[in-house]
MARRO-674367 format. One record per residue (C-alpha): x, y negated, z negated; residue number from 0. Coordinates in nm, 4 decimals, decimal comma, always signed. Layout:
<pamars>
+----------+----------+----------+-----+
!     east !    north !       up ! num !
+----------+----------+----------+-----+
!        X !        Y !        Z ! NUM !
...
+----------+----------+----------+-----+
</pamars>
This chain:
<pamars>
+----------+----------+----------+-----+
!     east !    north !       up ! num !
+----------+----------+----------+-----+
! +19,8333 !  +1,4888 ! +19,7519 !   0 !
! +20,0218 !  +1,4139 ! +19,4266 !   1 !
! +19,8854 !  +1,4783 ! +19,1301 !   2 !
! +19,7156 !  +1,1837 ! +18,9216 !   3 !
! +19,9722 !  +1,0937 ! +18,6218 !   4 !
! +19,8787 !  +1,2049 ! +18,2962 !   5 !
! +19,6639 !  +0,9970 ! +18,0440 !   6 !
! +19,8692 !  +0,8445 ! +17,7522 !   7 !
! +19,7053 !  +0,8862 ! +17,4198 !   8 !
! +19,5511 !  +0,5600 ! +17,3107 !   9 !
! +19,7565 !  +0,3596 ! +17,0876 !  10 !
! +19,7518 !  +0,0092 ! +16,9789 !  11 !
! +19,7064 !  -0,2633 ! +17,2030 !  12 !
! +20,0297 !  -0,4014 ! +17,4515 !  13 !
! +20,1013 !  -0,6981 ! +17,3904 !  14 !
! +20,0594 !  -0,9507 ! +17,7263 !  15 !
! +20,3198 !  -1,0671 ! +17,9593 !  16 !
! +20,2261 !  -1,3801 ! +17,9480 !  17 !
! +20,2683 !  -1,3534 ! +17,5463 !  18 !
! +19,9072 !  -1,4128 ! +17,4747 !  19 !
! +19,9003 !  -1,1393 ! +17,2451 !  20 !
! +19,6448 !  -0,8158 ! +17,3144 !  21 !
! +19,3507 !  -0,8412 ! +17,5264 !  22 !
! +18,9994 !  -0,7812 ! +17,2674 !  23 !
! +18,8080 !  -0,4932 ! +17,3773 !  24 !
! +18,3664 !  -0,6518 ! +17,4383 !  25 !
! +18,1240 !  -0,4547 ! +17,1890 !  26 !
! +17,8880 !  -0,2147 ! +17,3287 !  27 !
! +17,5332 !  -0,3758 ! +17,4306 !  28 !
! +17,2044 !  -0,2702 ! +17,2612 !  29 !
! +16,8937 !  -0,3260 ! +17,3665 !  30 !
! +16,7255 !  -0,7028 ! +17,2413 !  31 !
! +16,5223 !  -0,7027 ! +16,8915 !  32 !
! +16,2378 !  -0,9193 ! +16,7569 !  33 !
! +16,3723 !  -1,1554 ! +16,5776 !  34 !
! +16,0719 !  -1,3514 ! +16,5138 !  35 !
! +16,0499 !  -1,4365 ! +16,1058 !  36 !
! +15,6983 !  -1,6085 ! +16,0586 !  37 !
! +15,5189 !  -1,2983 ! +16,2613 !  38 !
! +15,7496 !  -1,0520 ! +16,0394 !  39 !
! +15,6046 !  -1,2570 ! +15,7625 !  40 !
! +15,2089 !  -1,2498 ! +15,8725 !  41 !
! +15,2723 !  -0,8452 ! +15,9368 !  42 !
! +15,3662 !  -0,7910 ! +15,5113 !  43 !
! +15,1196 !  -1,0272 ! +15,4319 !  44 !
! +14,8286 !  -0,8877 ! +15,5759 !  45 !
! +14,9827 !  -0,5324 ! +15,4520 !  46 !
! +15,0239 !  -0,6409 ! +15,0985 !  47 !
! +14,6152 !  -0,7952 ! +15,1297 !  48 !
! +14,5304 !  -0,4443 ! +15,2286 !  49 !
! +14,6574 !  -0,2764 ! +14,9808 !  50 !
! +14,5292 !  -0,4993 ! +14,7315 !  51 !
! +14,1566 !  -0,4550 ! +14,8537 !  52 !
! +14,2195 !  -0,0668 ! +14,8043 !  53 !
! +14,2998 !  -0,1011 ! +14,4761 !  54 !
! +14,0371 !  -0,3381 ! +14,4050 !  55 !
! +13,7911 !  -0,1150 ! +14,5218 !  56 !
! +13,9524 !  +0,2063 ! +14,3253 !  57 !
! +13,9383 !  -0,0025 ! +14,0143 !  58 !
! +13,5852 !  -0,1152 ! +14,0610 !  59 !
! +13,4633 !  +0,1994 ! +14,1022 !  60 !
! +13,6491 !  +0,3298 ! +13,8239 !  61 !
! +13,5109 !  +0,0246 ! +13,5732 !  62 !
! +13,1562 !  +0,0913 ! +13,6835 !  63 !
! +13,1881 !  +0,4561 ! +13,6421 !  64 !
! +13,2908 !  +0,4050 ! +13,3312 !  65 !
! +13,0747 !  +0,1432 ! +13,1911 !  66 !
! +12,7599 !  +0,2332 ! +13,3483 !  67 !
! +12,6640 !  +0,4768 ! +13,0745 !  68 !
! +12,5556 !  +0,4580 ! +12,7545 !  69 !
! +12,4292 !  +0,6682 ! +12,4615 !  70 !
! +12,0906 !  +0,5559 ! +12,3064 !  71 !
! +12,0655 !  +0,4724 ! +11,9489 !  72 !
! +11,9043 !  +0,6390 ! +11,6826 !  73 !
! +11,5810 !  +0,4187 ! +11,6519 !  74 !
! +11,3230 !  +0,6304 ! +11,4031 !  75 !
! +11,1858 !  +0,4349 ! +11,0934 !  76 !
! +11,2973 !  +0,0987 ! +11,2624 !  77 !
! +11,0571 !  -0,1798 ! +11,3210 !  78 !
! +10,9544 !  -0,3230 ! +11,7144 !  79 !
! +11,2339 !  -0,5737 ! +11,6298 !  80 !
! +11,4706 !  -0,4168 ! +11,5172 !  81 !
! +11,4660 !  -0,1412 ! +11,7961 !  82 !
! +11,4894 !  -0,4326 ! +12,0337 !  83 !
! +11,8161 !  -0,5663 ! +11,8747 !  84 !
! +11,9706 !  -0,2349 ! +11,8782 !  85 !
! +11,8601 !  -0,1789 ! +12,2584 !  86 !
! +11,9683 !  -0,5169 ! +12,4040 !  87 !
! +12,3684 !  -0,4651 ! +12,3341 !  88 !
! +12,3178 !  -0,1516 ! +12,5775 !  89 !
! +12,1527 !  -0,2935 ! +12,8483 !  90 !
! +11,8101 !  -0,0684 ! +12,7588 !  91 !
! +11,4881 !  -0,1353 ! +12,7591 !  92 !
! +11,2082 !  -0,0083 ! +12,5182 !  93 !
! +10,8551 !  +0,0676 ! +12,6521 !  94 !
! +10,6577 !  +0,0814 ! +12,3314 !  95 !
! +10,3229 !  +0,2824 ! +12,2548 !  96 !
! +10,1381 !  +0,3539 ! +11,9477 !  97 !
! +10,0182 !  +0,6526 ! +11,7641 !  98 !
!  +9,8193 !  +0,7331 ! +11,4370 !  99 !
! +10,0378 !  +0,9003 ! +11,2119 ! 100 !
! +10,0103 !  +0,9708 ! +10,8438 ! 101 !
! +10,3226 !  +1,0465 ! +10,7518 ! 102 !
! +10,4852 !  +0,7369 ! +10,8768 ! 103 !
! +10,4716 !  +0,3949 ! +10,7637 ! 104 !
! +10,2242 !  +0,1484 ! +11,0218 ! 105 !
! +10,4734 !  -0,0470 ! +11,2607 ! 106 !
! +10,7735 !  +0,2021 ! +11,2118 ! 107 !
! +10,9089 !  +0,4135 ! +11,5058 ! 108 !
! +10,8026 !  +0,7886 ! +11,5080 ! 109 !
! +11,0219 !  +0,9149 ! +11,7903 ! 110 !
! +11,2003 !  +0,8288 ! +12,1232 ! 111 !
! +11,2227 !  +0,9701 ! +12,4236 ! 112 !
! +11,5038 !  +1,0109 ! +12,5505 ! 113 !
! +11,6405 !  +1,1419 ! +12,1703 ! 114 !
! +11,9007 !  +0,9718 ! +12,0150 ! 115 !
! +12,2568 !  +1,0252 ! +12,1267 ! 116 !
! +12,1622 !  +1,1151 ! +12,5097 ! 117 !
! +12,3850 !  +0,9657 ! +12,7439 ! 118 !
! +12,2093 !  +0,7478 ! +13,0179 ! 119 !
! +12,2599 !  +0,4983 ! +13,2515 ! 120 !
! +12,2500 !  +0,1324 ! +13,1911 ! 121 !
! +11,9306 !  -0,0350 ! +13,2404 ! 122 !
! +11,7206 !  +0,2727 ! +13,1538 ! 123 !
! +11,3890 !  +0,2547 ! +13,0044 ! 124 !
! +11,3562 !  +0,4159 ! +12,6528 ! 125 !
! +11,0053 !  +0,5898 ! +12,5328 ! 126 !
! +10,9874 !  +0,4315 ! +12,1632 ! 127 !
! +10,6419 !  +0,5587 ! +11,9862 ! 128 !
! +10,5232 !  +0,3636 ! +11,6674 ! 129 !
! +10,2987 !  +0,4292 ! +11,3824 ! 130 !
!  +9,9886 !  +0,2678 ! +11,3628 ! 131 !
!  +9,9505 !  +0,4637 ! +10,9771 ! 132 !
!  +9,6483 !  +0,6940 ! +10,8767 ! 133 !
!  +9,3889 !  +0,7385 ! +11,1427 ! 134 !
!  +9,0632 !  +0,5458 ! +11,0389 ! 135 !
!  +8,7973 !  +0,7123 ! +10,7959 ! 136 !
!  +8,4567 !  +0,6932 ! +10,8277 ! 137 !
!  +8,2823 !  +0,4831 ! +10,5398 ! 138 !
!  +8,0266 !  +0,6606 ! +10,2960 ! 139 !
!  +7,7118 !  +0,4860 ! +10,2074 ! 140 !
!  +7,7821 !  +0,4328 !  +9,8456 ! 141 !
!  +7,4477 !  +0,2170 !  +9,7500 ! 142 !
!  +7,3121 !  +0,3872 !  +9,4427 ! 143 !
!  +7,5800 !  +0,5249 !  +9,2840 ! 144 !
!  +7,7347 !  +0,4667 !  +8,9738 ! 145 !
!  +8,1223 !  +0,3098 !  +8,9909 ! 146 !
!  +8,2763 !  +0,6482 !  +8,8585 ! 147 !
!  +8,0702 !  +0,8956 !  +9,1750 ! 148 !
!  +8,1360 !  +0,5731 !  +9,4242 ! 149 !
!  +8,5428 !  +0,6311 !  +9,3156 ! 150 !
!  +8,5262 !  +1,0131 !  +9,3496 ! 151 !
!  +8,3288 !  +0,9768 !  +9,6582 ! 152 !
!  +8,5930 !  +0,7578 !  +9,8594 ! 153 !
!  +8,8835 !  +0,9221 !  +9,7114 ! 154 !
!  +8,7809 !  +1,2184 !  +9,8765 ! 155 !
!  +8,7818 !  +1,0586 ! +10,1902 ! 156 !
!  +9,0814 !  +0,9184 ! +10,1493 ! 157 !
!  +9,0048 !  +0,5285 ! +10,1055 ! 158 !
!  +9,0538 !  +0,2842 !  +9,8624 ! 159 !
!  +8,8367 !  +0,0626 !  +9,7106 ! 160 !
!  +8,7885 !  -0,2015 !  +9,4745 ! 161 !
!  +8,5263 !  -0,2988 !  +9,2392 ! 162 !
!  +8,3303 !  -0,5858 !  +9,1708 ! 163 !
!  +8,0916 !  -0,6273 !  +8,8937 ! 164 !
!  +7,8321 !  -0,9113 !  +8,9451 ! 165 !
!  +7,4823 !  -1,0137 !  +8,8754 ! 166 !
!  +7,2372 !  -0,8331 !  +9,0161 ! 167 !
!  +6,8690 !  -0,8572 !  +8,9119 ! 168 !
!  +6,6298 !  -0,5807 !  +8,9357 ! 169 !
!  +6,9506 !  -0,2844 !  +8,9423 ! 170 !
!  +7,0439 !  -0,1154 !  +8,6725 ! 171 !
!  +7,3948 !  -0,1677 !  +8,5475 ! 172 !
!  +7,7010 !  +0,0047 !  +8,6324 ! 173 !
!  +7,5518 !  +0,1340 !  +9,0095 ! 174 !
!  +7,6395 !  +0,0256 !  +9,3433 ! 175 !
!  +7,3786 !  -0,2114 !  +9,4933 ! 176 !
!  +7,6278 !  -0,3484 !  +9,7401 ! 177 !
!  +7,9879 !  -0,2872 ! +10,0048 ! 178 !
!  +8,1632 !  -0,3567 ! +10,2278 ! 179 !
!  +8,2314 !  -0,2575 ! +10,5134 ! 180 !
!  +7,8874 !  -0,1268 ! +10,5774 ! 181 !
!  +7,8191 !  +0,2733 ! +10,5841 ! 182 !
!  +7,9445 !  +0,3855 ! +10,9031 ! 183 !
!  +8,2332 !  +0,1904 ! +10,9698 ! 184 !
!  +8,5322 !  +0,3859 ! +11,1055 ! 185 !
!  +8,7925 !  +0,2177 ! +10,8678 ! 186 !
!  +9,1800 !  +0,2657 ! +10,7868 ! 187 !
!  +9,3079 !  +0,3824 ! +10,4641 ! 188 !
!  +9,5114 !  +0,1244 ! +10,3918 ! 189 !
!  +9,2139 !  -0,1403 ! +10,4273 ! 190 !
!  +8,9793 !  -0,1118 ! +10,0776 ! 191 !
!  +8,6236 !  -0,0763 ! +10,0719 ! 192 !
!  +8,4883 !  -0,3739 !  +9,8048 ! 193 !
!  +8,1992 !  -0,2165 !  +9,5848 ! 194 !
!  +7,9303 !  -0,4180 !  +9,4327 ! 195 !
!  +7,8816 !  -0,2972 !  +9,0785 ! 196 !
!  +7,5386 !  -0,4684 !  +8,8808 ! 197 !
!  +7,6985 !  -0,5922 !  +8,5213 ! 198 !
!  +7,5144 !  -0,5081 !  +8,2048 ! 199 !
!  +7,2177 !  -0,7467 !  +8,2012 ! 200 !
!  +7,2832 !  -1,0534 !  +7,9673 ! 201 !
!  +7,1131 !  -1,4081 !  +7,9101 ! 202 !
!  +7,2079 !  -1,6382 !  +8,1718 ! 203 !
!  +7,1150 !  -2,0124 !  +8,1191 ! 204 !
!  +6,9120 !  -2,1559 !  +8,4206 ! 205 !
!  +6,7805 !  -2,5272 !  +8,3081 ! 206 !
!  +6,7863 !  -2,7552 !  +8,0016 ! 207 !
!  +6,5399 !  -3,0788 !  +7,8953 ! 208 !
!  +6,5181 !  -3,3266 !  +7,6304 ! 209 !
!  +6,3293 !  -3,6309 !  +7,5025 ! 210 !
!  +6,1810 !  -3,8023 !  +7,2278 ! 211 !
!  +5,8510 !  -4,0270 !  +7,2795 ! 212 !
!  +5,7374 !  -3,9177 !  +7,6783 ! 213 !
!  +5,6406 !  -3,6180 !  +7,8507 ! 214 !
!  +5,9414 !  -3,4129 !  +8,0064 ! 215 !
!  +5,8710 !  -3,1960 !  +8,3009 ! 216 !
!  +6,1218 !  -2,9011 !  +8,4614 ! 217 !
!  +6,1292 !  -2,7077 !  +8,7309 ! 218 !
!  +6,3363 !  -2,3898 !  +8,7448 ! 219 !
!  +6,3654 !  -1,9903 !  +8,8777 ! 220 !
!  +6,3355 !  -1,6843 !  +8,7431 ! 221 !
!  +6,5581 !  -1,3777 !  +8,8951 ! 222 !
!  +6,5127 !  -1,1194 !  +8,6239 ! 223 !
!  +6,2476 !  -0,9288 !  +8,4631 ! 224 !
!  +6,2031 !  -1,1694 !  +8,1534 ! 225 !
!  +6,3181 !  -1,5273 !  +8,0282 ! 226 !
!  +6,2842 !  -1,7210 !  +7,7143 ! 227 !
!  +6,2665 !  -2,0950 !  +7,6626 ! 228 !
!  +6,4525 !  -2,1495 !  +7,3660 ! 229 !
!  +6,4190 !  -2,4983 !  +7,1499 ! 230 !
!  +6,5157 !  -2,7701 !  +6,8588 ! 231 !
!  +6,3035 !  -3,0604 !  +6,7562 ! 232 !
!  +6,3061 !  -3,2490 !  +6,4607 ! 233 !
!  +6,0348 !  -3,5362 !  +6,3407 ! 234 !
!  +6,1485 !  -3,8777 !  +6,2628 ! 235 !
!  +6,0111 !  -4,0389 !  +6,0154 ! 236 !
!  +5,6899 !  -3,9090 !  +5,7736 ! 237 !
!  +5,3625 !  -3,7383 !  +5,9628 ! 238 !
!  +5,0367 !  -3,9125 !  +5,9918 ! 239 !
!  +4,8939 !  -3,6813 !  +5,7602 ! 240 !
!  +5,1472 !  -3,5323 !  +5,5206 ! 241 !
!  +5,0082 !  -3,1736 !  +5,5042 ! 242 !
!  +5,0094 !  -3,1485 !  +5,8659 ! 243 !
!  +5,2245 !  -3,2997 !  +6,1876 ! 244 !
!  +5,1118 !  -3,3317 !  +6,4976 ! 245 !
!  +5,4438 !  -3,2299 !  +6,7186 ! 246 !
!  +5,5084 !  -3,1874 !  +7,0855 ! 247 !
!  +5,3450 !  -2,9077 !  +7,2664 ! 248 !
!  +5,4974 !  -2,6810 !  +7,5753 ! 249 !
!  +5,2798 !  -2,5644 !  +7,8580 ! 250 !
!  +5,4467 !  -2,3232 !  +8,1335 ! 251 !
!  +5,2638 !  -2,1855 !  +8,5285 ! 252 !
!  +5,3611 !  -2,0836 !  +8,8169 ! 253 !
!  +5,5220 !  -2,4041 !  +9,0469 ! 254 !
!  +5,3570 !  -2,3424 !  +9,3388 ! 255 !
!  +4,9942 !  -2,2676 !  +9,2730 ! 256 !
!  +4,9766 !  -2,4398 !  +8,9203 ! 257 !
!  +4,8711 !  -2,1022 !  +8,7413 ! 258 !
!  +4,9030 !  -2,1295 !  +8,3703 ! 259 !
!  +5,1692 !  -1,8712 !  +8,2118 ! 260 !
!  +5,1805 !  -1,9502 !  +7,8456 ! 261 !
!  +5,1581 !  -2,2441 !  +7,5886 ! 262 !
!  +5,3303 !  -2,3303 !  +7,2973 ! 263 !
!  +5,3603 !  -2,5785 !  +7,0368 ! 264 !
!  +5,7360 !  -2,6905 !  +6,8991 ! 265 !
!  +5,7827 !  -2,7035 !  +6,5289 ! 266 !
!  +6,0185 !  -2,8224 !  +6,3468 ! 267 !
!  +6,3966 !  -2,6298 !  +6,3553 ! 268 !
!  +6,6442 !  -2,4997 !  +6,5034 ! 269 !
!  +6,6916 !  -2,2370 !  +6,7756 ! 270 !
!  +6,3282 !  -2,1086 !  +6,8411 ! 271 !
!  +6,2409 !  -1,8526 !  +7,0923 ! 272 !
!  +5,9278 !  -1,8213 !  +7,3310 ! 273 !
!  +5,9848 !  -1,5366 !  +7,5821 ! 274 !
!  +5,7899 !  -1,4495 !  +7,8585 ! 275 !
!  +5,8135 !  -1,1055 !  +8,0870 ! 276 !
!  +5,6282 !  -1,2671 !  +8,4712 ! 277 !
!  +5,9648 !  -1,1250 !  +8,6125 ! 278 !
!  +6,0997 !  -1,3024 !  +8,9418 ! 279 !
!  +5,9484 !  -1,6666 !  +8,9986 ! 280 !
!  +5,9420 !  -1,9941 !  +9,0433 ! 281 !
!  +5,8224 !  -2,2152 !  +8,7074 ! 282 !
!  +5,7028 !  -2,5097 !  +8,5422 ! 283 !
!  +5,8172 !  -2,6252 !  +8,1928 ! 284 !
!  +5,6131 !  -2,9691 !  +8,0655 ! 285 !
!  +5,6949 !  -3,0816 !  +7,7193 ! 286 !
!  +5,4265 !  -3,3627 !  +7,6036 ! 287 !
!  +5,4825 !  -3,5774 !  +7,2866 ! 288 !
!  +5,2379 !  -3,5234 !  +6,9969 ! 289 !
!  +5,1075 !  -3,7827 !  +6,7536 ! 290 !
!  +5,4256 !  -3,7876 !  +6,5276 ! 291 !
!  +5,7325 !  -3,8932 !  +6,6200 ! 292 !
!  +5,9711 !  -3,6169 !  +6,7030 ! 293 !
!  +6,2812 !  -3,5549 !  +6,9090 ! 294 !
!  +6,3605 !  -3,2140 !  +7,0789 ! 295 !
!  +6,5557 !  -3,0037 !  +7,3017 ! 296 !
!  +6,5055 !  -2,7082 !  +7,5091 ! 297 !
!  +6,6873 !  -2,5036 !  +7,7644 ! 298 !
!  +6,5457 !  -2,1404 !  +7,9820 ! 299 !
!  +6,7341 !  -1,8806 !  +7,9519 ! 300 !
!  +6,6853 !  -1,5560 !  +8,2379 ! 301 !
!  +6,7891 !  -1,1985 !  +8,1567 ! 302 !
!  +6,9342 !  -0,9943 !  +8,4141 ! 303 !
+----------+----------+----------+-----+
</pamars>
């Protein structure tokens, strides 16, 4: 056999016989890709949406880590309100009790729970204590004593008081006949007890009558130990007789059983006394017209 001919180096292209110029070599063949756009577009869509919801969910939880705790206030010495105003922008809420204290002021906060500064989460109850002031004192009985032992007596026990002088028939001046509260009463210092003091025993005007030519009658009551009936009258005219004038006469008893007290004829002035001492009553003044002509005045006066 003869050997094959030896391979010529490529070179460029011969040109044709027929003078068509040089015959175009056919490019390799691959294999066939998807050239589909809208599913290529659906695929990076629903990508992208994934990888937004991750980061949704990484910056959720990073917000509510974040934002879910707060520090609680200071809140001593402030009022129920204002503890709730200073709460609210936290999200916390205050559970309040109360507690005798005397060291801080009634409706002021005496301590929270947790303290101020601790670092909790939103939504968290707070423990917020307040003062309901001094605890209550027990009430002395007081009846009896003068206004200066009634005063060192409560003082002692930590109350206040206050005084109030009035009439009081039958008790000697300046001592305690009266107060309130009663003995007994559990009471709070800030609330006063009120003290009853008898005044100094004075004339106290009860009734008054007048007339001229008829009989005057009054009725009236006694509260003291004594009372007076104190008068004017004045004749008009000259007397029957001119040595001697018959003038109106006074007769006082008892109003309810007619029992005769005293008697007393008017003369002419001014500002004549009759007292009597019957203590406590009920009374009868009559006034009756004499034979002369007279006019007259006369008013009761009681002493307590």
């Amino acid at each position: 056999r003869e050997p094959a001919p030896a391979r010529r180096p490529a070179g460029p292209p011969r040109p044709r016989a027929d003078g068509l110029g040089a015959t175009r070599r056919a490019p390799a063949l691959h294999p066939r890709r998807n050239l589909n756009p809208s599913a290529r577009r659906r695929s990076i869509a629903a990508l992208t949406g994934a990888f937004a919801l991750l980061g949704a969910m990484i910056g959720g939880a990073l917000v509510l880590g974040g934002s879910g705790s707060v520090r609680v206030p200071r809140l001593v010495a402030l009022t129920g309100a204002q503890v709730r105003a200073r709460l609210r922008p936290r999200a916390l809420q205050p559970d309040f009790h109360r507690r005798h204290s005397g060291s801080v002021a009634s409706g002021r906060v005496i301590s929270e729970n947790p303290r101020s500064g601790s670092v909790v989460q939103q939504g968290s109850t707070v423990q917020v204590v307040i003062s309901s002031g001094p605890p209550p004192v027990r009430v002395p009985d007081l009846g009896g004593e003068s206004t200066a032992q009634a005063e060192r007596t409560l003082g002692t026990a930590g109350l206040r008081w206050r005084v109030r002088t009035t009439i009081a028939p039958q008790v000697p001046a300046g001592l305690v006949y009266s107060q309130s509260p009663a003995p007994g009463t559990m009471l709070s210092p800030a609330q006063p007890v009120i003290l009853s003091v008898a005044e100094a025993p004075r004339w106290q005007p009860v009734t008054g009558v007048s007339g001229s030519g008829q009989a005057t009658v009054a009725s009236f009551r006694i509260r003291g130990p004594r009372w007076r009936v104190v008068y004017r009258m004045s004749y008009i005219g000259d007397c029957t007789f001119i040595l001697f004038c018959s003038g109106p006469s006074a007769q006082v008893d008892r109003a309810a059983t007619g029992t005769p007290v005293g008697s007393f004829g008017l003369t002419d002035g001014g500002r004549q006394t009759q007292q009597f001492a019957t203590g406590p009553g009920t009374f009868r003044l009559r006034i009756a017209p004499g034979a002369d002509a007279a006019r007259w005045s006369a008013w009761v006066e009681d002493w307590y």
